[in-house]
N, CA, C and O atoms as CSV, one atom per row, in Angstrom:
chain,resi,resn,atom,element,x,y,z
A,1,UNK,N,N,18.569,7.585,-23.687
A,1,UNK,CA,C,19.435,6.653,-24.374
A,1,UNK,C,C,18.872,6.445,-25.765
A,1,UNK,O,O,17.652,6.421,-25.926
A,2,UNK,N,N,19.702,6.295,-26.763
A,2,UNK,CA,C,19.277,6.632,-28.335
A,2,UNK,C,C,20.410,6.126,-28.954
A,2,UNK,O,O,21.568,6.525,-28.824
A,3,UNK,N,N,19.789,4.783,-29.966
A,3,UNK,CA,C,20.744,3.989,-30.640
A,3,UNK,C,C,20.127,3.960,-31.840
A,3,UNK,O,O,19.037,4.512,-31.984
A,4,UNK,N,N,20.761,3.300,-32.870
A,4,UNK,CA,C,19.646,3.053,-34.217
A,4,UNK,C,C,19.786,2.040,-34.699
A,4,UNK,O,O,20.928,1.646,-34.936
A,5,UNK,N,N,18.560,1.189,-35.043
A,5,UNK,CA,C,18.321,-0.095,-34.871
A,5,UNK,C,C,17.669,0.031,-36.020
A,5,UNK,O,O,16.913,0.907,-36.441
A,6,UNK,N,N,18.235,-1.398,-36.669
A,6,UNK,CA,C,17.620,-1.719,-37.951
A,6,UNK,C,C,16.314,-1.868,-37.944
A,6,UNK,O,O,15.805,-1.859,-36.824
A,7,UNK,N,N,15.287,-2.066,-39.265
A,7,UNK,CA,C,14.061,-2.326,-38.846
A,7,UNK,C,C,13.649,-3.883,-38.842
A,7,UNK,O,O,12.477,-4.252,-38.771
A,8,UNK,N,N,14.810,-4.796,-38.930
A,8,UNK,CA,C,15.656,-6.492,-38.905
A,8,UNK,C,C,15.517,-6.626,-37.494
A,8,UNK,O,O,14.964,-7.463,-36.782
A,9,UNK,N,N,16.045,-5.770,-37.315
A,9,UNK,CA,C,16.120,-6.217,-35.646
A,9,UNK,C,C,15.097,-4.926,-34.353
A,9,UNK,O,O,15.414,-4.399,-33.286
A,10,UNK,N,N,14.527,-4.909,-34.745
A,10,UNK,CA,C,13.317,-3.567,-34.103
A,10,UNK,C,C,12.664,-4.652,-33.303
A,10,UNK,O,O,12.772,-4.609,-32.077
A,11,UNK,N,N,12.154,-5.393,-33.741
A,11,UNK,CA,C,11.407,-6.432,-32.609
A,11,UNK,C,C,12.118,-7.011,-31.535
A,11,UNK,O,O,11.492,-7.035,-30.475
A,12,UNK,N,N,13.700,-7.667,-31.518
A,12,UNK,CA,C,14.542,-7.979,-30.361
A,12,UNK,C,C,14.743,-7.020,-29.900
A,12,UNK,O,O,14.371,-6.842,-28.740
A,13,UNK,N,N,15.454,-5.937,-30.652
A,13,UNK,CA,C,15.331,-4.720,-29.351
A,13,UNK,C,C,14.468,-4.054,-28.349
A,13,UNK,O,O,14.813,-3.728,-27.213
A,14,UNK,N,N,13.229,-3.876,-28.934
A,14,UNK,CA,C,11.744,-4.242,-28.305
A,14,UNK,C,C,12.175,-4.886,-27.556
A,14,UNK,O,O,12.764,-4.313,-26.639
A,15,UNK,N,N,12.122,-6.247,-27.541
A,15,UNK,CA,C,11.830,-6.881,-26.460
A,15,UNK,C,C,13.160,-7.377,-25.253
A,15,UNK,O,O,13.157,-8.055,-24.225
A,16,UNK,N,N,14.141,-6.681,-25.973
A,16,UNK,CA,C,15.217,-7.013,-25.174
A,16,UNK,C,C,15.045,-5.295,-23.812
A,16,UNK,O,O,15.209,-5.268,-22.592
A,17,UNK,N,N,14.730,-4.346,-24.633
A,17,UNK,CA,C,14.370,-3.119,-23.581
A,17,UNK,C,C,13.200,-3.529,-22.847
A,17,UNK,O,O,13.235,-2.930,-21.773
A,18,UNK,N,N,12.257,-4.210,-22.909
A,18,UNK,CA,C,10.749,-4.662,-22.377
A,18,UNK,C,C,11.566,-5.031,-20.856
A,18,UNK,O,O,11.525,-4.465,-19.763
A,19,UNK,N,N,12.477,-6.515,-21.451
A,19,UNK,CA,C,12.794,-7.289,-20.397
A,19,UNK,C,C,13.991,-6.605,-19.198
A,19,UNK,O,O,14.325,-6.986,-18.076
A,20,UNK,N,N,14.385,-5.513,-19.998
A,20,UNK,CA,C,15.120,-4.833,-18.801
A,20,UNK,C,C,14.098,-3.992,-18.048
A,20,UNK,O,O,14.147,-3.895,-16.822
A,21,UNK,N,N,13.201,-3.405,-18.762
A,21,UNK,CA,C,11.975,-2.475,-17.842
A,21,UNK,C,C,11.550,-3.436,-16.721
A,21,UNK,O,O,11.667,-3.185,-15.521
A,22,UNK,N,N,11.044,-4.568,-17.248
A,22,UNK,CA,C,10.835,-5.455,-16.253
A,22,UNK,C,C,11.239,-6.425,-15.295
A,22,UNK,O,O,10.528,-7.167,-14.616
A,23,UNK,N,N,12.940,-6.280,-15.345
A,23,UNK,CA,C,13.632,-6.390,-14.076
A,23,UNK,C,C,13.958,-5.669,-13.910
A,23,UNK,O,O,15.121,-5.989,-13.664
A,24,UNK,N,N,13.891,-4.476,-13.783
A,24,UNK,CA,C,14.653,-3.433,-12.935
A,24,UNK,C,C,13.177,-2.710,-11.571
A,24,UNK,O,O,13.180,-2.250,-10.429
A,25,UNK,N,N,12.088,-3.041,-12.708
A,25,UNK,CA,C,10.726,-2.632,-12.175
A,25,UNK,C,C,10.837,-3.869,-11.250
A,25,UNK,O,O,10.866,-3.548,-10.062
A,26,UNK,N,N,10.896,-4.992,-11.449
A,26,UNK,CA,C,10.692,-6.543,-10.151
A,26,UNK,C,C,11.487,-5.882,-9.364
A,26,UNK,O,O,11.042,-5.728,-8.227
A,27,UNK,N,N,12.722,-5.347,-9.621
A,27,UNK,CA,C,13.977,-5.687,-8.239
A,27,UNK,C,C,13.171,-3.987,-7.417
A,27,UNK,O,O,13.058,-3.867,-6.197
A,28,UNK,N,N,12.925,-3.382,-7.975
A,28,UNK,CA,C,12.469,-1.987,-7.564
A,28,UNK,C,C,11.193,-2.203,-6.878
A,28,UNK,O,O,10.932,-1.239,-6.159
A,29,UNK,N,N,10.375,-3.050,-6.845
A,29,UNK,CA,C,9.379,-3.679,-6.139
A,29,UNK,C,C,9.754,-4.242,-5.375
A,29,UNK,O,O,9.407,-3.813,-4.275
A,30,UNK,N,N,10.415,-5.164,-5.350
A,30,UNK,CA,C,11.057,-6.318,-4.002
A,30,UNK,C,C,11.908,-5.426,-3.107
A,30,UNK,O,O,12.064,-5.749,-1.929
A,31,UNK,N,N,12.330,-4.590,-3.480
A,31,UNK,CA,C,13.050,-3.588,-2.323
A,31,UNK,C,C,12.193,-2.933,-1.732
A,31,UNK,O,O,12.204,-3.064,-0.509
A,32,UNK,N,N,11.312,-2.149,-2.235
A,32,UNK,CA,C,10.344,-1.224,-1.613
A,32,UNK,C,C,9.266,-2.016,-0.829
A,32,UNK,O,O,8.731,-1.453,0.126
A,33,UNK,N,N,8.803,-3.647,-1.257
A,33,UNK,CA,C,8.584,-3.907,-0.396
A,33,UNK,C,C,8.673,-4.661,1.527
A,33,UNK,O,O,8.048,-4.872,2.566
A,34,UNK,N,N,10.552,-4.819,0.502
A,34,UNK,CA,C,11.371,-5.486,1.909
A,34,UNK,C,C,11.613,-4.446,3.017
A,34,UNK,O,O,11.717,-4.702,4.217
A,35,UNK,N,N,11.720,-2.689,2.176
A,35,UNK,CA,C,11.674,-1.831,3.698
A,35,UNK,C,C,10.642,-1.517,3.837
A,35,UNK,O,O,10.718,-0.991,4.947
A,36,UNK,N,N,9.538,-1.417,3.502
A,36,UNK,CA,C,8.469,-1.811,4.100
A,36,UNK,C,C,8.096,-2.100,5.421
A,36,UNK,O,O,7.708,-1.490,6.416
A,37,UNK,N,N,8.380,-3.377,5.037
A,37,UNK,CA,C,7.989,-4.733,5.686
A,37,UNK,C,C,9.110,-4.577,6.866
A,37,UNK,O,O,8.639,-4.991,7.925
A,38,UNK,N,N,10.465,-4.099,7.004
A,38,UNK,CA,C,11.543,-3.317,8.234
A,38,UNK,C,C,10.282,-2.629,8.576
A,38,UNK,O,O,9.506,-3.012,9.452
A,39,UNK,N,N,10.138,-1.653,7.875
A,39,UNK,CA,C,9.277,-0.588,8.968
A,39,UNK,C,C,7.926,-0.829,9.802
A,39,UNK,O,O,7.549,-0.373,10.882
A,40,UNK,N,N,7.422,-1.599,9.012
A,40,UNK,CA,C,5.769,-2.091,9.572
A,40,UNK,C,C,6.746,-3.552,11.172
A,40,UNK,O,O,6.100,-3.812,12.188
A,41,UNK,N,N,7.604,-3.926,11.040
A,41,UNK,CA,C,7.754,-4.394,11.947
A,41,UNK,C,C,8.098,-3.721,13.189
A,41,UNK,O,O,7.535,-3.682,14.283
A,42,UNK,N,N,9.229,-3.171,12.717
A,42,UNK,CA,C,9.677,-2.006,14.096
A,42,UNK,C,C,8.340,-1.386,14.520
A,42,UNK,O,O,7.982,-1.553,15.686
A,43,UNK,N,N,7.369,-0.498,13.450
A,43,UNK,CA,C,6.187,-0.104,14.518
A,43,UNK,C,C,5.298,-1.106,15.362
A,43,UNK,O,O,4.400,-0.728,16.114
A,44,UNK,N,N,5.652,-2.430,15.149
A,44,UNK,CA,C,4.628,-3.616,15.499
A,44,UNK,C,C,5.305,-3.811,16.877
A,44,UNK,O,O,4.732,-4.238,17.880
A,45,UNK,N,N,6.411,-3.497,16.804
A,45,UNK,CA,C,7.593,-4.047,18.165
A,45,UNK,C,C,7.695,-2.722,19.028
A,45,UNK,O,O,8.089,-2.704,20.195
A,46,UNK,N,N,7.298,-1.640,18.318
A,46,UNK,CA,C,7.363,-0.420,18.962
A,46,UNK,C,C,5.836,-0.392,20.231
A,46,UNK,O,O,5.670,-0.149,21.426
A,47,UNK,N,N,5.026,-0.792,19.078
A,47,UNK,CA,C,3.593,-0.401,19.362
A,47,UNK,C,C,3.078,-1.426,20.849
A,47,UNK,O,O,2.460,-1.244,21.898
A,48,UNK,N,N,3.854,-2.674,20.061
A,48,UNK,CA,C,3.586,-3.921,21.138
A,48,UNK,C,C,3.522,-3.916,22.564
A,48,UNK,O,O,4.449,-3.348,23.141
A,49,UNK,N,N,2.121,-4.714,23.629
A,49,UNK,CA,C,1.790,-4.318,24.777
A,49,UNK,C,C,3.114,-4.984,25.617
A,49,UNK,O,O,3.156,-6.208,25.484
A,50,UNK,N,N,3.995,-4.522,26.296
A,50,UNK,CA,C,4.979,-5.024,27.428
A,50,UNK,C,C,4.542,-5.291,28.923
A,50,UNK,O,O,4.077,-4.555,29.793
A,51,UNK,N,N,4.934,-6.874,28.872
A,51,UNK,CA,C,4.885,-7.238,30.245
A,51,UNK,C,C,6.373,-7.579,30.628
A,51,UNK,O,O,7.152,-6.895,31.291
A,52,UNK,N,N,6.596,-8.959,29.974
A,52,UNK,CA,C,8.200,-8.976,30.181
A,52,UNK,C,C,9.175,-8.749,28.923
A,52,UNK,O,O,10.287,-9.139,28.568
A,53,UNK,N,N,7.959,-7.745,28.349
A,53,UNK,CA,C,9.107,-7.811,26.869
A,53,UNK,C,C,9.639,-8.807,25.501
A,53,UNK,O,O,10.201,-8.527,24.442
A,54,UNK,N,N,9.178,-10.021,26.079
A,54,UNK,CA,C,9.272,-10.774,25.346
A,54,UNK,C,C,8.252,-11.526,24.091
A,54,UNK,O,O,8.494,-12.056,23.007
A,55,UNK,N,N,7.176,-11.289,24.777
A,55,UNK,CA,C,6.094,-11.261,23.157
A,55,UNK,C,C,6.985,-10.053,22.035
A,55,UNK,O,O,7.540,-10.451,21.011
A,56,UNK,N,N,6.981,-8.289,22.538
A,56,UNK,CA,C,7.147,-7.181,21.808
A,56,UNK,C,C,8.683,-7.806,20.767
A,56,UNK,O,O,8.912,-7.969,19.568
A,57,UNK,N,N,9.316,-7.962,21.844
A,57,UNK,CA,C,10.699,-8.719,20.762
A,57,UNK,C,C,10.789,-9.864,20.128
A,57,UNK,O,O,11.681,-10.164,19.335
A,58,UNK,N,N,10.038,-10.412,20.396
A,58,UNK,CA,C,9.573,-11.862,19.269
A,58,UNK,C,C,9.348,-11.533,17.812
A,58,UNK,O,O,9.166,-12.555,17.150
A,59,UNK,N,N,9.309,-10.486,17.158
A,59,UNK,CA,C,8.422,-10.374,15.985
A,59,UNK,C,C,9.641,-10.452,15.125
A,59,UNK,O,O,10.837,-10.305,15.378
A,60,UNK,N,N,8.950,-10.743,13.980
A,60,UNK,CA,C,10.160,-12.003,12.952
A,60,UNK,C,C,9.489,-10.845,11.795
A,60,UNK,O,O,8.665,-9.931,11.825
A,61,UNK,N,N,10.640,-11.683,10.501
A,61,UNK,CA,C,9.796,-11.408,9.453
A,61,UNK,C,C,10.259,-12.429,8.558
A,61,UNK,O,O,11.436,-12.660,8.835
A,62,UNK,N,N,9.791,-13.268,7.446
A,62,UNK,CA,C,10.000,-13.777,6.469
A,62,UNK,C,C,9.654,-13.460,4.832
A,62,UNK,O,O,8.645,-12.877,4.435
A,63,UNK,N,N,10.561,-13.901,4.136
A,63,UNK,CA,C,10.666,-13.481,2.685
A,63,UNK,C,C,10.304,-14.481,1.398
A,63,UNK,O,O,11.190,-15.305,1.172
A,64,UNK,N,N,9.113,-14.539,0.497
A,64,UNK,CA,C,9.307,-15.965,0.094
A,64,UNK,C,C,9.494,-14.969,-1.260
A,64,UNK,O,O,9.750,-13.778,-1.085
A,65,UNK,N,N,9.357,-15.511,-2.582
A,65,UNK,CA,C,9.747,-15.247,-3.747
A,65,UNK,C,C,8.810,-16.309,-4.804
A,65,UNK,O,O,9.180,-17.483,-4.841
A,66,UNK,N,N,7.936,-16.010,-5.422
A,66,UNK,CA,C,7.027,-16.854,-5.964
A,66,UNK,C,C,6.070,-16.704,-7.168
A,66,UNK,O,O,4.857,-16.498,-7.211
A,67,UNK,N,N,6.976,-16.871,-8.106
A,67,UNK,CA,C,6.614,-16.500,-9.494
A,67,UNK,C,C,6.574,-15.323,-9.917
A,67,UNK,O,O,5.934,-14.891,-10.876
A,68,UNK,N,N,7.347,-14.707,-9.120
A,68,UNK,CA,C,7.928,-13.369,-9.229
A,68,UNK,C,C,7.129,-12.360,-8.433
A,68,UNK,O,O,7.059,-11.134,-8.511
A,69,UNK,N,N,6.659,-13.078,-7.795
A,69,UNK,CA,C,6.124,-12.306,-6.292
A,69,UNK,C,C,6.501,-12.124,-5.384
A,69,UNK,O,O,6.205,-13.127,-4.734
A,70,UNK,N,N,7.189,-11.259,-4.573
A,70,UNK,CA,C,7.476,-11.513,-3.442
A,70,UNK,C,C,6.705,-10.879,-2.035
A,70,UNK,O,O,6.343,-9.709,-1.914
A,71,UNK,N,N,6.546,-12.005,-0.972
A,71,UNK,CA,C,5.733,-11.830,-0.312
A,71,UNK,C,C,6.516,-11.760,1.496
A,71,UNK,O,O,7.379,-12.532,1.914
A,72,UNK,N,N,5.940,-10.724,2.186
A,72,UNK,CA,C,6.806,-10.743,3.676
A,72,UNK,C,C,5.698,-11.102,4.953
A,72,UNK,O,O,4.662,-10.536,5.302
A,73,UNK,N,N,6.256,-12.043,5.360
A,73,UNK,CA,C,5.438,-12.393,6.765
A,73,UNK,C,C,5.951,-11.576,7.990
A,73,UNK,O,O,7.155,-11.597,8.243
A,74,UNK,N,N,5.406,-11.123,8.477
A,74,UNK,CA,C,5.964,-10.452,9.707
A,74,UNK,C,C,4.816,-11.172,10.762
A,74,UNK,O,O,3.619,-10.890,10.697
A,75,UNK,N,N,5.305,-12.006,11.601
A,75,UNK,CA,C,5.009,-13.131,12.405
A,75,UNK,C,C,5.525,-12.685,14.080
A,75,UNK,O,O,6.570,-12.086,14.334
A,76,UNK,N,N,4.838,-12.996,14.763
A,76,UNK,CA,C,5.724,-13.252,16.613
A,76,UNK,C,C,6.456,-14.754,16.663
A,76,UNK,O,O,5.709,-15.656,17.042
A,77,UNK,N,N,7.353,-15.002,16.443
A,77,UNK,CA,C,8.206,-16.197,16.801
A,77,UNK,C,C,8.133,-16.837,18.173
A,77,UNK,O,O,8.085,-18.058,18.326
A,78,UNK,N,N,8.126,-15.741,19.408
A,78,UNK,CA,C,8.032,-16.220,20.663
A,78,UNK,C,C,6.634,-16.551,21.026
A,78,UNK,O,O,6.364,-17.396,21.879
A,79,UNK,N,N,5.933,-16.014,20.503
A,79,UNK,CA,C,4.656,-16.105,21.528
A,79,UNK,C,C,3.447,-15.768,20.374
A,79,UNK,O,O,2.620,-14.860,20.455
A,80,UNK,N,N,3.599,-16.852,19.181
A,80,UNK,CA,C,2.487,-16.385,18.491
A,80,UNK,C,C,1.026,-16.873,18.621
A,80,UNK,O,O,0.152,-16.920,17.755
A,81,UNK,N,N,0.982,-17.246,20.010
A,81,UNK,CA,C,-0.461,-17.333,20.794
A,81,UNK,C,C,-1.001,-16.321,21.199
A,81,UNK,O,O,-2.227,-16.266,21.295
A,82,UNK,N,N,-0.271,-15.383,21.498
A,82,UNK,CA,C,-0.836,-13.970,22.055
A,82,UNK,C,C,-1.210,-13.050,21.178
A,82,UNK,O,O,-2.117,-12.243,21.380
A,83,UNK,N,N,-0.396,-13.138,19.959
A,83,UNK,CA,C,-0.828,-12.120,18.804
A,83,UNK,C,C,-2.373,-11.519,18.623
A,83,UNK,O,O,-2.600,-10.311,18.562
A,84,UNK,N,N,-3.259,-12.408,18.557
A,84,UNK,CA,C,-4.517,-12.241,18.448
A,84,UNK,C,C,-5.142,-12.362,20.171
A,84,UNK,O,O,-6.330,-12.667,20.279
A,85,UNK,N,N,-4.699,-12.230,20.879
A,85,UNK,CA,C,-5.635,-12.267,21.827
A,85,UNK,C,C,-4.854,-10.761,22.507
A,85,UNK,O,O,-5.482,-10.241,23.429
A,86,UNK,N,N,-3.482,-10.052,22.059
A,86,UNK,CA,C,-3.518,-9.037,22.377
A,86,UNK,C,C,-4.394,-7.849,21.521
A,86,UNK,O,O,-5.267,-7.116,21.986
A,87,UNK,N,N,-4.016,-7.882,20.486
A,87,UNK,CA,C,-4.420,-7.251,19.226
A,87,UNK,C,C,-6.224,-6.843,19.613
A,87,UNK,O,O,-6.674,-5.706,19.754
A,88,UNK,N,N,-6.844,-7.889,19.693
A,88,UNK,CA,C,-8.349,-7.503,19.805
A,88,UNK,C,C,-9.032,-7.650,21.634
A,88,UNK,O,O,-10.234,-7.523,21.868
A,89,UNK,N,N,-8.187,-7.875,22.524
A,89,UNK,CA,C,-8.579,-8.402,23.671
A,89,UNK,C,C,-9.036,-9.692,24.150
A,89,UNK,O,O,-8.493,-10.614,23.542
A,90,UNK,N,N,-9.858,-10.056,25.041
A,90,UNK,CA,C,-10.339,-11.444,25.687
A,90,UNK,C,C,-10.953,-10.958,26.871
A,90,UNK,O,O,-11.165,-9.993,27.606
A,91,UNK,N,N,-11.193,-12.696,26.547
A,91,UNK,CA,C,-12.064,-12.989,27.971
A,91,UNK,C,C,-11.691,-13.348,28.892
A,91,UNK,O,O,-11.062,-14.404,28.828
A,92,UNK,N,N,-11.866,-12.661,30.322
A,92,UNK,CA,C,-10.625,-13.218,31.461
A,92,UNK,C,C,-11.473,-15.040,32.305
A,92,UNK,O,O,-12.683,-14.892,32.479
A,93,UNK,N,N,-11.073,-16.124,32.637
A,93,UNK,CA,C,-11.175,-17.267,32.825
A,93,UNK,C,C,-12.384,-16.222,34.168
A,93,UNK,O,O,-13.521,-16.112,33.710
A,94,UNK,N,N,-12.253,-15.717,35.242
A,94,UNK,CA,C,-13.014,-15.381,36.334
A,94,UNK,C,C,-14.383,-14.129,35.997
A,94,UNK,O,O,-15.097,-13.344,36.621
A,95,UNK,N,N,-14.152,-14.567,34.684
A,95,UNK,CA,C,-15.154,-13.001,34.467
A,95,UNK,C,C,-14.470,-11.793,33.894
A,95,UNK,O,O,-13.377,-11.536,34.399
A,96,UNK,N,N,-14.976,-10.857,32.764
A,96,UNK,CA,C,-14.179,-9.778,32.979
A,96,UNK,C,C,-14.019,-9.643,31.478
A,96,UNK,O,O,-14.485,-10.455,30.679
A,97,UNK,N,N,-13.440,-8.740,31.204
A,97,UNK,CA,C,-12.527,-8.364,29.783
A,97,UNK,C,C,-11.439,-7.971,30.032
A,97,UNK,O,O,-11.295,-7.456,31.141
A,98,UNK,N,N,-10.271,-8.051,29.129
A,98,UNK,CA,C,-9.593,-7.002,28.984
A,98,UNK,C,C,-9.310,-6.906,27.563
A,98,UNK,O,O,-9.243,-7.768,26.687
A,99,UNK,N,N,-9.135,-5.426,27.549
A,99,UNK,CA,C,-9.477,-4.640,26.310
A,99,UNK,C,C,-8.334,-4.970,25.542
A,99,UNK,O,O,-7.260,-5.077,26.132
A,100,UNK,N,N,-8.404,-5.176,24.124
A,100,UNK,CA,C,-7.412,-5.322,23.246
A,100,UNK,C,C,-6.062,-3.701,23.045
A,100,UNK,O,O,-6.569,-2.704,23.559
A,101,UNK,N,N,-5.346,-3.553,22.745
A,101,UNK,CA,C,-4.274,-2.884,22.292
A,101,UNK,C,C,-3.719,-3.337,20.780
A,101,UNK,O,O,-2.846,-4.157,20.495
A,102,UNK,N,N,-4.629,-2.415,19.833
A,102,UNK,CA,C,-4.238,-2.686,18.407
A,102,UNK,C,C,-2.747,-2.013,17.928
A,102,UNK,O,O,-2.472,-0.814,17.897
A,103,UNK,N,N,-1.792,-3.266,17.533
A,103,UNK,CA,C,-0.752,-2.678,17.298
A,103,UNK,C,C,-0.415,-3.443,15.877
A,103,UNK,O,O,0.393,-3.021,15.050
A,104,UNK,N,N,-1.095,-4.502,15.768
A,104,UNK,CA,C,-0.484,-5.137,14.170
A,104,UNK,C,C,-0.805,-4.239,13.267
A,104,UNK,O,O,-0.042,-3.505,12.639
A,105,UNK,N,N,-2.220,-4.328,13.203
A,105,UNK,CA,C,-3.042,-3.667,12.330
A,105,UNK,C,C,-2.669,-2.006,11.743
A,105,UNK,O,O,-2.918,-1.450,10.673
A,106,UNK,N,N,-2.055,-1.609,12.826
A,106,UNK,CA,C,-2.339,0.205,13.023
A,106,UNK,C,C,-0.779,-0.316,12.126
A,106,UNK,O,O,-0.930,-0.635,10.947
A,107,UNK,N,N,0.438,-0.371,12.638
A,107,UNK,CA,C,1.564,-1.016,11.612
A,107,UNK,C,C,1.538,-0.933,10.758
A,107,UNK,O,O,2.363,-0.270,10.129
A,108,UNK,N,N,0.232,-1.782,10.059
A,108,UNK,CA,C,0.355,-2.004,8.475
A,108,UNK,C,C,-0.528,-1.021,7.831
A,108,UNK,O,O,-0.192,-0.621,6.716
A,109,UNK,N,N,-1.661,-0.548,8.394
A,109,UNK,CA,C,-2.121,0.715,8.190
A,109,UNK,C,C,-1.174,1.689,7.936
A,109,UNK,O,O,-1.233,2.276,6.855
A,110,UNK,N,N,-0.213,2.001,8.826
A,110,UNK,CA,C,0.400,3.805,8.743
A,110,UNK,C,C,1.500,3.240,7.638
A,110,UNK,O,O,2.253,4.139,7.265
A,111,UNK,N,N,1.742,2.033,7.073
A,111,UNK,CA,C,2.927,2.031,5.928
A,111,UNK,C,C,2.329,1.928,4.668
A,111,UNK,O,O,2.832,2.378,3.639
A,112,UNK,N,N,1.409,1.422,4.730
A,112,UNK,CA,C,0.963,0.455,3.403
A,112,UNK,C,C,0.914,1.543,2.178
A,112,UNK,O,O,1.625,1.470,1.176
A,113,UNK,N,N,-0.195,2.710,2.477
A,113,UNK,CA,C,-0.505,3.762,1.409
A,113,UNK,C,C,0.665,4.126,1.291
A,113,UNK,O,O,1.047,3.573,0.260
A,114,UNK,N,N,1.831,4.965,1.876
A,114,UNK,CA,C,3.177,5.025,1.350
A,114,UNK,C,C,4.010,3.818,0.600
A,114,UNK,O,O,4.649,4.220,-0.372
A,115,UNK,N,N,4.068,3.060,0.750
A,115,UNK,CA,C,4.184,1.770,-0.152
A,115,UNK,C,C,3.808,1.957,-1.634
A,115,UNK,O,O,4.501,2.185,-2.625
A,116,UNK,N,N,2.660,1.808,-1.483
A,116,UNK,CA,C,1.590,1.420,-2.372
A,116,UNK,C,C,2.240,2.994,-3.758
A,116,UNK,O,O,2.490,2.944,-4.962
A,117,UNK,N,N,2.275,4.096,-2.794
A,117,UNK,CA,C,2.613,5.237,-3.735
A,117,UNK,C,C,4.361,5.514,-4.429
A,117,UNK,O,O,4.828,6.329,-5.225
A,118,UNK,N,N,5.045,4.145,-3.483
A,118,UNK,CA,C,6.422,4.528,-3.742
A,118,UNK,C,C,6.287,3.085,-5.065
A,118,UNK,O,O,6.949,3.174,-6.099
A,119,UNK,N,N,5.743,2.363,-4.914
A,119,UNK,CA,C,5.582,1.534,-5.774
A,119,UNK,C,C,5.087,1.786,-6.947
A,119,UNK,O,O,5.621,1.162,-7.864
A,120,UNK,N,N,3.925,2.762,-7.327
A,120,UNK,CA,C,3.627,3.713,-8.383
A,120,UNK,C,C,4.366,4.331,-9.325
A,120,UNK,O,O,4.165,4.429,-10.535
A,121,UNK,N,N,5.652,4.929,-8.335
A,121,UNK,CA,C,6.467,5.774,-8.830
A,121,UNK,C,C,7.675,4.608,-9.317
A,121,UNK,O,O,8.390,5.376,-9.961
A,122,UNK,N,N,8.203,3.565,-9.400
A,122,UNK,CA,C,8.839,2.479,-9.346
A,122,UNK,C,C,8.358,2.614,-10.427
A,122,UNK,O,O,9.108,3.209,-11.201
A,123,UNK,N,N,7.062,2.207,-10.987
A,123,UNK,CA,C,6.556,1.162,-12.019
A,123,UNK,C,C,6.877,2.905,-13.379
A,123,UNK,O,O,7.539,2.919,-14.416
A,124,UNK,N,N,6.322,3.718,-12.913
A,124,UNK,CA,C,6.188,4.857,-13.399
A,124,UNK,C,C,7.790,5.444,-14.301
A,124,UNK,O,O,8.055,5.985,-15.375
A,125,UNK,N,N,8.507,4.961,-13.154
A,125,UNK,CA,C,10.331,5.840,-13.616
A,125,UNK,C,C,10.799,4.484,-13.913
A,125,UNK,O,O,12.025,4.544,-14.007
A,126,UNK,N,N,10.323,3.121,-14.129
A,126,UNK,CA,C,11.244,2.368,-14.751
A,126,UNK,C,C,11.790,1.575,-13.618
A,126,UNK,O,O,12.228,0.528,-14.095
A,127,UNK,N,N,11.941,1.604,-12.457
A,127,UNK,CA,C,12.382,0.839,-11.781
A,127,UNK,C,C,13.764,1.622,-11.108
A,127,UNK,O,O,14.797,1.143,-10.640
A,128,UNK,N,N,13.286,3.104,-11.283
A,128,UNK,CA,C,14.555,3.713,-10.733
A,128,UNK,C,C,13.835,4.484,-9.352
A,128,UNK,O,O,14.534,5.133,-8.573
């Protein structure tokens, strides 16, 4: 794109192209990290240990927006007592262990570096 701009007005245009780089780059961030944050859940609900099913389908996610940050909780709604005592294991009340089943963690592990590189390319092409 190629216009010609006085050298009167070279500084608003500057900064009027700045401020489009930098919403198109925000909204191109907030997307990439909202599917994300879809995908790291489904593997969390995928991964999740089943007894009656209902911890694995509990898992939520929330969206806040905060000074131009946006941030995603991916939470258990039903049963977020168990989260951490499945995740790393416990101690059984009669003696005993049972062994944890890491499924949050491994989730945000297998998405994050793809993230992290689609977000690169975001900041890189402008927000396209």
């Amino acid at each position: 794109m190629s216009r010609t701009v006085s050298v009167a007005d070279l500084a608003a245009t500057i900064t009027e192209e700045v401020k489009k780089y930098t919403n198109d780059v925000q909204q191109g961030i907030k997307k990439e990290v909202k599917s994300t944050a879809t995908k790291v859940k489904k593997e969390i609900k995928d991964k999740s240990p089943r007894d009656t099913g209902e911890y694995a389908d509990g898992w939520s996610r929330r969206t806040s927006t905060r000074g131009g940050q946006v941030e995603v909780t991916i939470y258990n709604k039903d049963k977020p007592q168990l989260t951490h005592l499945l995740e790393f294991g416990h101690a059984l009340k009669d003696g005993g262990r049972v062994d944890g089943t890491p499924h949050i963690r491994v989730g945000y592990e297998n998405n994050i570096n793809e993230m992290l590189r689609n977000i690169e390319k975001i900041i890189k092409n402008g927000g396209g």
